[in-house]
mmCIF file of the N, C-alpha and C atoms, coordinates in Angstrom:
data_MODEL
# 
_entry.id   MODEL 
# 
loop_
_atom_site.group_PDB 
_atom_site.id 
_atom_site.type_symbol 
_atom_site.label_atom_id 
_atom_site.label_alt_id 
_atom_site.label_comp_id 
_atom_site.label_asym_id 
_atom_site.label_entity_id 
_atom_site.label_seq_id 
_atom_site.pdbx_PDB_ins_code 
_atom_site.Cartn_x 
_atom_site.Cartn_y 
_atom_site.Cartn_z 
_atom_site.occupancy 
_atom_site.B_iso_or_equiv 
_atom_site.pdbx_formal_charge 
_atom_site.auth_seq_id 
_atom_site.auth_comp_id 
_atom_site.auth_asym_id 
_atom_site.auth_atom_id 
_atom_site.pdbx_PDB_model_num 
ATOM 1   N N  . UNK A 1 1  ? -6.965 24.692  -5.553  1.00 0.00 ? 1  UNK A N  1 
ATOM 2   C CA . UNK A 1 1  ? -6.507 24.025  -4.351  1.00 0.00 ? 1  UNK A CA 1 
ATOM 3   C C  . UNK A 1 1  ? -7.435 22.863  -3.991  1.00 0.00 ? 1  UNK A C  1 
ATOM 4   N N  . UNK A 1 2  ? -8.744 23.070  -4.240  1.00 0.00 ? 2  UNK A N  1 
ATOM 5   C CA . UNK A 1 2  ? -9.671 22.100  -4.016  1.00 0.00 ? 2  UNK A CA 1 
ATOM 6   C C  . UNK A 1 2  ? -9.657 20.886  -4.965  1.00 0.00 ? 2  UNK A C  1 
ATOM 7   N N  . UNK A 1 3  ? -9.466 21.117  -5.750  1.00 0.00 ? 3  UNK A N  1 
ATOM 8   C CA . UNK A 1 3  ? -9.369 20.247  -7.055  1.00 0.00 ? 3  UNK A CA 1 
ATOM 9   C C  . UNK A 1 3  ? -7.875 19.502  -6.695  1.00 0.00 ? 3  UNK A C  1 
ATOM 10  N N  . UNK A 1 4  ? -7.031 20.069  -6.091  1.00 0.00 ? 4  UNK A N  1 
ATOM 11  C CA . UNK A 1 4  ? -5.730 19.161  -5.727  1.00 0.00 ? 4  UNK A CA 1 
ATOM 12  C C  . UNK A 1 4  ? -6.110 18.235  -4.382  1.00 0.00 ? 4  UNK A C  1 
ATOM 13  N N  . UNK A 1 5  ? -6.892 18.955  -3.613  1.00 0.00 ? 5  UNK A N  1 
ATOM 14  C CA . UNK A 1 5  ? -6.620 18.304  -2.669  1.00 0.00 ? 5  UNK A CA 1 
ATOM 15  C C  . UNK A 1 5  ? -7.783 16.520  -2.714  1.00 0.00 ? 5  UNK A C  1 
ATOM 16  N N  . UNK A 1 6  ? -9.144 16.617  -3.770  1.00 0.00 ? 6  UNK A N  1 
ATOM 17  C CA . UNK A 1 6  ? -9.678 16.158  -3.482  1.00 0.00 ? 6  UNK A CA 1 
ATOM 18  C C  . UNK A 1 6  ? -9.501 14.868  -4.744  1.00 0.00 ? 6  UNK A C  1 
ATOM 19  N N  . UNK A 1 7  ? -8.584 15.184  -5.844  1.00 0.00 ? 7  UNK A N  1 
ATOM 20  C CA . UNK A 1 7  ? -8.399 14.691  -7.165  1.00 0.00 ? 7  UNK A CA 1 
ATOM 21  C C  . UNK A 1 7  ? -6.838 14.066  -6.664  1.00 0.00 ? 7  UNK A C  1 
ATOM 22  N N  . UNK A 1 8  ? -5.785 14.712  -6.192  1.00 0.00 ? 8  UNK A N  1 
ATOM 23  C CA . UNK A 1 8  ? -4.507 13.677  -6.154  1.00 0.00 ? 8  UNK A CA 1 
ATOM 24  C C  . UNK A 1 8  ? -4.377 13.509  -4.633  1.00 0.00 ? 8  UNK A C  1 
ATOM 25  N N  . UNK A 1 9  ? -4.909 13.869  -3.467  1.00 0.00 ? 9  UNK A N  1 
ATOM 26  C CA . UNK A 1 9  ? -4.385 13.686  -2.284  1.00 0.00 ? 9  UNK A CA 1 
ATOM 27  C C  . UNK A 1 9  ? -5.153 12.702  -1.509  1.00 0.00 ? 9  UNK A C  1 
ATOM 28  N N  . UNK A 1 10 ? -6.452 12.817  -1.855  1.00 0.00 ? 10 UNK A N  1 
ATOM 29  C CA . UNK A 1 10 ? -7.162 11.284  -1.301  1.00 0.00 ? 10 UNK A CA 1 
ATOM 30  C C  . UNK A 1 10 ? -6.935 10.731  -2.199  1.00 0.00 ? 10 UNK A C  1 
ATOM 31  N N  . UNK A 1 11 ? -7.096 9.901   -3.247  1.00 0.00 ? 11 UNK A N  1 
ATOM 32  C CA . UNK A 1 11 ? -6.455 8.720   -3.993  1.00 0.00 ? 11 UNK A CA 1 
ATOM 33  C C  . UNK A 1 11 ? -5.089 8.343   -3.282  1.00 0.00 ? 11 UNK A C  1 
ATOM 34  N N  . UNK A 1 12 ? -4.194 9.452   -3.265  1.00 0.00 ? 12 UNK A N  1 
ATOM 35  C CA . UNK A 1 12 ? -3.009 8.809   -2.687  1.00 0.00 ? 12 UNK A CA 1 
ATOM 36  C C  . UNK A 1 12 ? -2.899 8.477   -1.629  1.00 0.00 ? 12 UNK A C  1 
ATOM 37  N N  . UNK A 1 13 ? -3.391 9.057   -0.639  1.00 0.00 ? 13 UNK A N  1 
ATOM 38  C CA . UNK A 1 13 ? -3.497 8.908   1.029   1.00 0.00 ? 13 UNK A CA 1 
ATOM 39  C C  . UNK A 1 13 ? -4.392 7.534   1.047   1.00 0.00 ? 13 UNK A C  1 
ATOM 40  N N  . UNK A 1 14 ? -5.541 6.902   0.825   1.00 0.00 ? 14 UNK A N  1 
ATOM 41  C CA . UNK A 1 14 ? -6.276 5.853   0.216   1.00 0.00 ? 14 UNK A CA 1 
ATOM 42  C C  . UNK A 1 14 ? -5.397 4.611   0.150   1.00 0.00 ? 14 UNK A C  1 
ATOM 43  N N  . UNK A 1 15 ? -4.725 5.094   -1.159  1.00 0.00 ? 15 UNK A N  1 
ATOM 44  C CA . UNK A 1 15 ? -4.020 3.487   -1.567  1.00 0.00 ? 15 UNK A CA 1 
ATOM 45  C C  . UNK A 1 15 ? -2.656 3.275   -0.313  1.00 0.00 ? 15 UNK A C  1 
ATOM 46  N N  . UNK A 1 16 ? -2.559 4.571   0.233   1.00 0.00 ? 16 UNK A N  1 
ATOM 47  C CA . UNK A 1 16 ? -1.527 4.249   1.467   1.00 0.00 ? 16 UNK A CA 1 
ATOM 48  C C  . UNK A 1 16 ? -1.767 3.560   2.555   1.00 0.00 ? 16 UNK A C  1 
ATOM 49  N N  . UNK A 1 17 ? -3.331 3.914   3.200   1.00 0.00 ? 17 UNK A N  1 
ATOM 50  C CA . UNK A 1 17 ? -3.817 3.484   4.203   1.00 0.00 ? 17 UNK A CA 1 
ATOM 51  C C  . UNK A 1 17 ? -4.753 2.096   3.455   1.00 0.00 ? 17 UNK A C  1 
ATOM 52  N N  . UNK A 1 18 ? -4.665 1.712   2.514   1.00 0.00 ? 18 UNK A N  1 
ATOM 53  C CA . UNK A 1 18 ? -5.034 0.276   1.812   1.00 0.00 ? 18 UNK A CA 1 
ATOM 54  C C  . UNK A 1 18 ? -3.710 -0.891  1.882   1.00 0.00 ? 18 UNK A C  1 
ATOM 55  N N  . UNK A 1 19 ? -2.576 0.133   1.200   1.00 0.00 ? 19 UNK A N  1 
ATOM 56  C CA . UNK A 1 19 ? -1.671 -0.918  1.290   1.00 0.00 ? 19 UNK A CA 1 
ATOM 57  C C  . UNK A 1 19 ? -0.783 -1.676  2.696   1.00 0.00 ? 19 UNK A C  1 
ATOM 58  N N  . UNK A 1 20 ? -1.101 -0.285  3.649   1.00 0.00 ? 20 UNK A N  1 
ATOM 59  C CA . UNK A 1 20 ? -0.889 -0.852  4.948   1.00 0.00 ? 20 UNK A CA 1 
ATOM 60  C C  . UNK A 1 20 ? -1.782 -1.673  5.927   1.00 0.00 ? 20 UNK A C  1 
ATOM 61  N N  . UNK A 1 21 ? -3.529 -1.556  5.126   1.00 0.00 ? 21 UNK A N  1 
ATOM 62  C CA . UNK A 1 21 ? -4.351 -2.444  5.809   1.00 0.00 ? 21 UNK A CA 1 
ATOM 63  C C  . UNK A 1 21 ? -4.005 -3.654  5.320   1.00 0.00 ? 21 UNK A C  1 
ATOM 64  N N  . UNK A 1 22 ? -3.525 -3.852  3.915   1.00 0.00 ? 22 UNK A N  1 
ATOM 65  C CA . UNK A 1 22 ? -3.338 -5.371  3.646   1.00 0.00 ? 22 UNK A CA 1 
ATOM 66  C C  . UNK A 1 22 ? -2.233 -5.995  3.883   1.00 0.00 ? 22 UNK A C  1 
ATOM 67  N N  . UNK A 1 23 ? -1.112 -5.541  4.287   1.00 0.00 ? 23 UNK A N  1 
ATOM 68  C CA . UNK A 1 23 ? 0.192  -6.501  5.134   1.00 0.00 ? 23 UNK A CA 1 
ATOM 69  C C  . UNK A 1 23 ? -0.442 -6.734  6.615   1.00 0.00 ? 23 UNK A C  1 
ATOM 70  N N  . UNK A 1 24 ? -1.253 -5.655  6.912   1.00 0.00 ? 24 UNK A N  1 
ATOM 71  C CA . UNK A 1 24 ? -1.112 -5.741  8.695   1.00 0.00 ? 24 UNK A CA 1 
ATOM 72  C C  . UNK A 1 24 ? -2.500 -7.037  8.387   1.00 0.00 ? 24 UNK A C  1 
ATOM 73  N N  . UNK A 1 25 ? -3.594 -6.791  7.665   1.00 0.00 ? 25 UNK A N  1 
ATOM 74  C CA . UNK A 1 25 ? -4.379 -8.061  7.228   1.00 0.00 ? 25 UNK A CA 1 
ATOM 75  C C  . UNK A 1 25 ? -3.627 -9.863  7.224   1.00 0.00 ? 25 UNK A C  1 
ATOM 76  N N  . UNK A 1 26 ? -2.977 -9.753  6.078   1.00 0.00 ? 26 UNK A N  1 
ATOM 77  C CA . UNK A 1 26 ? -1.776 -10.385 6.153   1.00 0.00 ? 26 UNK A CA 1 
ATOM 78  C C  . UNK A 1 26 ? -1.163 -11.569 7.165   1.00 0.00 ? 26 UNK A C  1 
ATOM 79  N N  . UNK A 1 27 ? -0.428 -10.459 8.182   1.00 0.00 ? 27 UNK A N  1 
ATOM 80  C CA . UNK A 1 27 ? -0.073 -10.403 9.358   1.00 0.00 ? 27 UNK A CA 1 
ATOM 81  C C  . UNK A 1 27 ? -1.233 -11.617 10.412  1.00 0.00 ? 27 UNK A C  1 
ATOM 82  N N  . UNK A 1 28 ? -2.182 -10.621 10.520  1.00 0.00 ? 28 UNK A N  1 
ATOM 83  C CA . UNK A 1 28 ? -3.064 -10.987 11.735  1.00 0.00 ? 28 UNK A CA 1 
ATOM 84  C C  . UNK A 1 28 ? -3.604 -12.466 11.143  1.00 0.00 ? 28 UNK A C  1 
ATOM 85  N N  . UNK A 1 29 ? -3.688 -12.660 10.068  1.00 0.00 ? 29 UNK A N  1 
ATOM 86  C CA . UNK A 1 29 ? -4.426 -13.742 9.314   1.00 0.00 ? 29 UNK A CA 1 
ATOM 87  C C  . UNK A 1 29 ? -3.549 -15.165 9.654   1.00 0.00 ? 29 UNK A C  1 
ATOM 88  N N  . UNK A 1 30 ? -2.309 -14.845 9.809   1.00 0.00 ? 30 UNK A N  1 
ATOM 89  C CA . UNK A 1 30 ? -0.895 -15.959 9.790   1.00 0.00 ? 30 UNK A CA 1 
ATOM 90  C C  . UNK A 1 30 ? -0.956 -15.727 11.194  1.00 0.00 ? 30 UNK A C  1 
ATOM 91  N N  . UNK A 1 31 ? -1.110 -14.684 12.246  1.00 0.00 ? 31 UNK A N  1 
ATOM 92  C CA . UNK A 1 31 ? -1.258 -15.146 13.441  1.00 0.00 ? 31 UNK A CA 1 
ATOM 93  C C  . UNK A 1 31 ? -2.495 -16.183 14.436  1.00 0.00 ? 31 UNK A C  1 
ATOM 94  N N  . UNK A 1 32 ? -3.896 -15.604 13.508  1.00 0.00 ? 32 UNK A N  1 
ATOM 95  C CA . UNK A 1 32 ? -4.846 -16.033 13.507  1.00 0.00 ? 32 UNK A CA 1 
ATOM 96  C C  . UNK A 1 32 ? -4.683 -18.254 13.420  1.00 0.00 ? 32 UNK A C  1 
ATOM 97  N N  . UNK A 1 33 ? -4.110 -18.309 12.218  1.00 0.00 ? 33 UNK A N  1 
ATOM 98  C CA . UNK A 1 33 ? -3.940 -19.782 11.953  1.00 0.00 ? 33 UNK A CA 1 
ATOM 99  C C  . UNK A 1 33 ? -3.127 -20.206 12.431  1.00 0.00 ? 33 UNK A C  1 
ATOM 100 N N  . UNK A 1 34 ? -2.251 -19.568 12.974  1.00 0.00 ? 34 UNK A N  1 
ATOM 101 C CA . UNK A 1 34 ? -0.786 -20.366 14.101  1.00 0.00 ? 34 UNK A CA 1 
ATOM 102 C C  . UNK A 1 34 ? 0.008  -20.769 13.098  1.00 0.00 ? 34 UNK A C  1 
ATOM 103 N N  . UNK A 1 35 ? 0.298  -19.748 12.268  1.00 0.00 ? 35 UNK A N  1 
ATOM 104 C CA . UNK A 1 35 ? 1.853  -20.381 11.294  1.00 0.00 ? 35 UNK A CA 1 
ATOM 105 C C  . UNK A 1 35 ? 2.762  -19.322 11.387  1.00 0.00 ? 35 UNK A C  1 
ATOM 106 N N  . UNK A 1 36 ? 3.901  -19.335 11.301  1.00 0.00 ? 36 UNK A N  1 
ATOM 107 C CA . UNK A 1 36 ? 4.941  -19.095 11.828  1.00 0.00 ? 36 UNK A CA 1 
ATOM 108 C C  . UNK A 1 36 ? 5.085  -17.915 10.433  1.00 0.00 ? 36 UNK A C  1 
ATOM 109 N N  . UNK A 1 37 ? 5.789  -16.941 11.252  1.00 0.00 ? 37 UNK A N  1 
ATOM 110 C CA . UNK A 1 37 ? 6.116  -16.310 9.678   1.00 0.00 ? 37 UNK A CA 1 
ATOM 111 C C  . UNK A 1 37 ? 7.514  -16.523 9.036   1.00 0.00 ? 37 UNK A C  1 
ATOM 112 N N  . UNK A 1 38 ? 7.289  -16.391 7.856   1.00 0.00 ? 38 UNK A N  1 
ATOM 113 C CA . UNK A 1 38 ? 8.261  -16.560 7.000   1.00 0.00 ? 38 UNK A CA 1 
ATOM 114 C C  . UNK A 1 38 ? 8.482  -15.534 5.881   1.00 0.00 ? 38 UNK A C  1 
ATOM 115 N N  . UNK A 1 39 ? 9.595  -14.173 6.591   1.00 0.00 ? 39 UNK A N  1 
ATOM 116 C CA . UNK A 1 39 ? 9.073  -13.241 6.102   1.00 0.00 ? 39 UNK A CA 1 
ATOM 117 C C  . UNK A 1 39 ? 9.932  -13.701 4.578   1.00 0.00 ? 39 UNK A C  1 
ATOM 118 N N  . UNK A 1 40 ? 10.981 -14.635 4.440   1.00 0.00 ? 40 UNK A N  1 
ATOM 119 C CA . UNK A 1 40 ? 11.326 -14.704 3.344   1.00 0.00 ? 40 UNK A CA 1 
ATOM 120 C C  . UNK A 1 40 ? 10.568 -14.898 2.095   1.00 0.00 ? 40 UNK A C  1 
ATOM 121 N N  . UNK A 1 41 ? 8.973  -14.954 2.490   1.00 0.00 ? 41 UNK A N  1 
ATOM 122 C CA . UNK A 1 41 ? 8.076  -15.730 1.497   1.00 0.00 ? 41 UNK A CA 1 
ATOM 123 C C  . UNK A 1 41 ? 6.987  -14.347 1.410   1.00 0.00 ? 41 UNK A C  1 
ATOM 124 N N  . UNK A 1 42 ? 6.759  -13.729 2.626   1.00 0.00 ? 42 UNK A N  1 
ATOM 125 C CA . UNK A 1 42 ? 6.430  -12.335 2.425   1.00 0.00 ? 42 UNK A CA 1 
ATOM 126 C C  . UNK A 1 42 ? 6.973  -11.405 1.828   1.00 0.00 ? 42 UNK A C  1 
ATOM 127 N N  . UNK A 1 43 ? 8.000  -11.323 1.936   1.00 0.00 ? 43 UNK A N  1 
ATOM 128 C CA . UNK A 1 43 ? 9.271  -10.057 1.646   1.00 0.00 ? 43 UNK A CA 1 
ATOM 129 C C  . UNK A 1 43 ? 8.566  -10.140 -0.127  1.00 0.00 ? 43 UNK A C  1 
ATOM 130 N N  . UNK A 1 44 ? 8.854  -10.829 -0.676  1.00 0.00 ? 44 UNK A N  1 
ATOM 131 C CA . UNK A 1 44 ? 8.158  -10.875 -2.170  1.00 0.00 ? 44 UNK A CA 1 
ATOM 132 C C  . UNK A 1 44 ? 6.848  -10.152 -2.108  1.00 0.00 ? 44 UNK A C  1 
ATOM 133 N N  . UNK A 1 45 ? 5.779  -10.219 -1.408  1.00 0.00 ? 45 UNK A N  1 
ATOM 134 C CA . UNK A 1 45 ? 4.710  -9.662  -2.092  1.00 0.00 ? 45 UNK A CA 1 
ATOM 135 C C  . UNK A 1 45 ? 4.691  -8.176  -1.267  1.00 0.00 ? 45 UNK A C  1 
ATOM 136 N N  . UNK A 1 46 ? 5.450  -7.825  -0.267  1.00 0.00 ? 46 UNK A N  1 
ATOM 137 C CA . UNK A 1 46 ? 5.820  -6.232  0.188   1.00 0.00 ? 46 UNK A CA 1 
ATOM 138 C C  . UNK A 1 46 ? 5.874  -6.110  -0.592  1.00 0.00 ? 46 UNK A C  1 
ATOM 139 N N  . UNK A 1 47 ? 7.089  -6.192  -1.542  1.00 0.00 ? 47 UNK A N  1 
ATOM 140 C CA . UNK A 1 47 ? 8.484  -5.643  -2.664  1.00 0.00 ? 47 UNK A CA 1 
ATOM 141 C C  . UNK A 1 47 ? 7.519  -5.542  -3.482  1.00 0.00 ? 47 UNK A C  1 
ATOM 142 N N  . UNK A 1 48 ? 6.626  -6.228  -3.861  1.00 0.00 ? 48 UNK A N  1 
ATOM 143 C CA . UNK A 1 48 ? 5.439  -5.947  -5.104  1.00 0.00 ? 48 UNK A CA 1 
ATOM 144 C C  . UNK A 1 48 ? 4.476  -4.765  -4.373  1.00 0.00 ? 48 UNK A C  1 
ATOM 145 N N  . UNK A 1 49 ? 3.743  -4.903  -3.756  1.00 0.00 ? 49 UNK A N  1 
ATOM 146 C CA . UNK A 1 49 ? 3.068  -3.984  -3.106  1.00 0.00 ? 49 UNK A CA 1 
ATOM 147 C C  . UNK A 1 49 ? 3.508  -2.729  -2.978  1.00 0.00 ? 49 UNK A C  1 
ATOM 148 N N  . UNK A 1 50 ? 4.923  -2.758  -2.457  1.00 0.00 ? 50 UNK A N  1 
ATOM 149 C CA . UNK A 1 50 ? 5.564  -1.133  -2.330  1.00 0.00 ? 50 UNK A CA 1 
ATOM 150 C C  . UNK A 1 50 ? 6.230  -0.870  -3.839  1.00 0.00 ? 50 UNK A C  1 
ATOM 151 N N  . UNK A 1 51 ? 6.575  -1.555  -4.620  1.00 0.00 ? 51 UNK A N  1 
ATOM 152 C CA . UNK A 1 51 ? 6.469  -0.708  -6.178  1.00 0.00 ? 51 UNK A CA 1 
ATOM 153 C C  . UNK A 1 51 ? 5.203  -0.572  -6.564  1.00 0.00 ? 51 UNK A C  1 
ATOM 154 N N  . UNK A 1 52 ? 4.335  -1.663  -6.991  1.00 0.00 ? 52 UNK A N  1 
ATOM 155 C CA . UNK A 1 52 ? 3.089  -0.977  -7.101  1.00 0.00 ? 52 UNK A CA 1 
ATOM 156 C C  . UNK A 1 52 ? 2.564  0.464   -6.578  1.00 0.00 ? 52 UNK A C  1 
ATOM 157 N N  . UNK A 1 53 ? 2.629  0.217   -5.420  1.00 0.00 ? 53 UNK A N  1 
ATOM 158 C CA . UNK A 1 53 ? 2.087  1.451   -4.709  1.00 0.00 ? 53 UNK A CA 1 
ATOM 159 C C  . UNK A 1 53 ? 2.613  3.244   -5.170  1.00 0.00 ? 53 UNK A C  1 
ATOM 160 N N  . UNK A 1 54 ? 4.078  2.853   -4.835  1.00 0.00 ? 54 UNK A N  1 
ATOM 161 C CA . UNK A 1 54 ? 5.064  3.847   -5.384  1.00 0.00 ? 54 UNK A CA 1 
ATOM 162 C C  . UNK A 1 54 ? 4.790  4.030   -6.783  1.00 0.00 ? 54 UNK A C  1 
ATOM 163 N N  . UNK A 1 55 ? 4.860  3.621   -7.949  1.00 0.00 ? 55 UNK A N  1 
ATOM 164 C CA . UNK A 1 55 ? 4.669  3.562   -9.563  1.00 0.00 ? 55 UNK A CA 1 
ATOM 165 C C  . UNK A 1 55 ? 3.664  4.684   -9.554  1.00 0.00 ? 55 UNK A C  1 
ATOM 166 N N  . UNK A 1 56 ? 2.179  3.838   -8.887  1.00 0.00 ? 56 UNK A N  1 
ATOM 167 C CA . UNK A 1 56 ? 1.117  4.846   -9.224  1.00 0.00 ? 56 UNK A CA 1 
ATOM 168 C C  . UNK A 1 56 ? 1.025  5.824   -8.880  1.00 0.00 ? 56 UNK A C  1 
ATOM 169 N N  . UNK A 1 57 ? 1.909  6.666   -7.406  1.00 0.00 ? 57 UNK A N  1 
ATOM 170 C CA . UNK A 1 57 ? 1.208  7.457   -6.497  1.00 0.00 ? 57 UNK A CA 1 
ATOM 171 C C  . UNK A 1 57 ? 2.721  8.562   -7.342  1.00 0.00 ? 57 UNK A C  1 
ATOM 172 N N  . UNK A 1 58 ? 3.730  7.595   -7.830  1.00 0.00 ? 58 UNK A N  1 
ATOM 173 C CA . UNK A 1 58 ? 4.633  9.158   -8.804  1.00 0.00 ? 58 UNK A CA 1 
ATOM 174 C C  . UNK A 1 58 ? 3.884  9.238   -10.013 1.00 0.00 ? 58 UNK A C  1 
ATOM 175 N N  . UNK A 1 59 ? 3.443  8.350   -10.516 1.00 0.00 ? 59 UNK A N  1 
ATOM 176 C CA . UNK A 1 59 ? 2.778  8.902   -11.808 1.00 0.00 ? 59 UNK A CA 1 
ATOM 177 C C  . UNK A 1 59 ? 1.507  9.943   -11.505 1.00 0.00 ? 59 UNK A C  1 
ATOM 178 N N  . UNK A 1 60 ? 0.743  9.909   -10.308 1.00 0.00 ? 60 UNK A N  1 
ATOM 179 C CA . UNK A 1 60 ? -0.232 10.409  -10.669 1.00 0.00 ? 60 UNK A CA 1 
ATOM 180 C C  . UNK A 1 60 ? -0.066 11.833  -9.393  1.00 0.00 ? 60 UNK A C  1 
ATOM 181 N N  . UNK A 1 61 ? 0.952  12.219  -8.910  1.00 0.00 ? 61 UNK A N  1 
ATOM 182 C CA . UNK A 1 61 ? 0.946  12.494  -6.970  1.00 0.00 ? 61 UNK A CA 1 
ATOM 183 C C  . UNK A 1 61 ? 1.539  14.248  -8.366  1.00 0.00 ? 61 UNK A C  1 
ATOM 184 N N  . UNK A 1 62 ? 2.778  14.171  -9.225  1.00 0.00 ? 62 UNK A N  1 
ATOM 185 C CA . UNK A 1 62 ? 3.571  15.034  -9.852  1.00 0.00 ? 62 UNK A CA 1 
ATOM 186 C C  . UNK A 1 62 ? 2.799  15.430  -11.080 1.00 0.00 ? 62 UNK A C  1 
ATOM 187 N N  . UNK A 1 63 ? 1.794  14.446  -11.655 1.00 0.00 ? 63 UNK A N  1 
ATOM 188 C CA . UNK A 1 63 ? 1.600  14.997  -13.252 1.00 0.00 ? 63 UNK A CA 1 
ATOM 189 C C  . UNK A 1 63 ? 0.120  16.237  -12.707 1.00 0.00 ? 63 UNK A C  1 
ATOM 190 N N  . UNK A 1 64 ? -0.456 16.386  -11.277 1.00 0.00 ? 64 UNK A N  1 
ATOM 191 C CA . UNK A 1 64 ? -2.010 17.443  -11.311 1.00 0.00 ? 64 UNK A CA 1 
ATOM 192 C C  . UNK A 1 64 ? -1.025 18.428  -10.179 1.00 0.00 ? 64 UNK A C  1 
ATOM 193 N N  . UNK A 1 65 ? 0.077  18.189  -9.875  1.00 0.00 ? 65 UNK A N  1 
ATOM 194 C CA . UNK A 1 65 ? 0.696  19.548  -8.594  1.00 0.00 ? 65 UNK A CA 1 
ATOM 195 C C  . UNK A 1 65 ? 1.138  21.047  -10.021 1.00 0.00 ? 65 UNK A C  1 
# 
């Protein structure tokens, strides 16, 4: 149980609370400089970010349960 919780559940919990620090980063950075958003130009690097994210966390969340 220890070995699960400390080998697949922080890594995954990690890159979750990473990938949500870097949109909300992102975010504050484009509010910071006064430009307008354009999520049509964002929406692309979510869509990368949330497969990325997703890819690694099924490959690695199912192959140590």
């Amino acid at each position: 149980m220890w070995e699960f919780v400390v080998h697949t559940g922080t890594p995954t919990l990690l890159e979750g609370i990473a990938s949500i620090g870097l949109i909300l980063r992102v975010q504050i950075q484009r509010r910071r400089l006064r430009q307008s958003n354009q999520w049509r130009k964002q929406r692309r690097m979510i869509i990368q970010l949330l497969l990325v994210s997703t890819l690694n966390i099924g490959i690695n969340f199912p192959g140590n349960a």
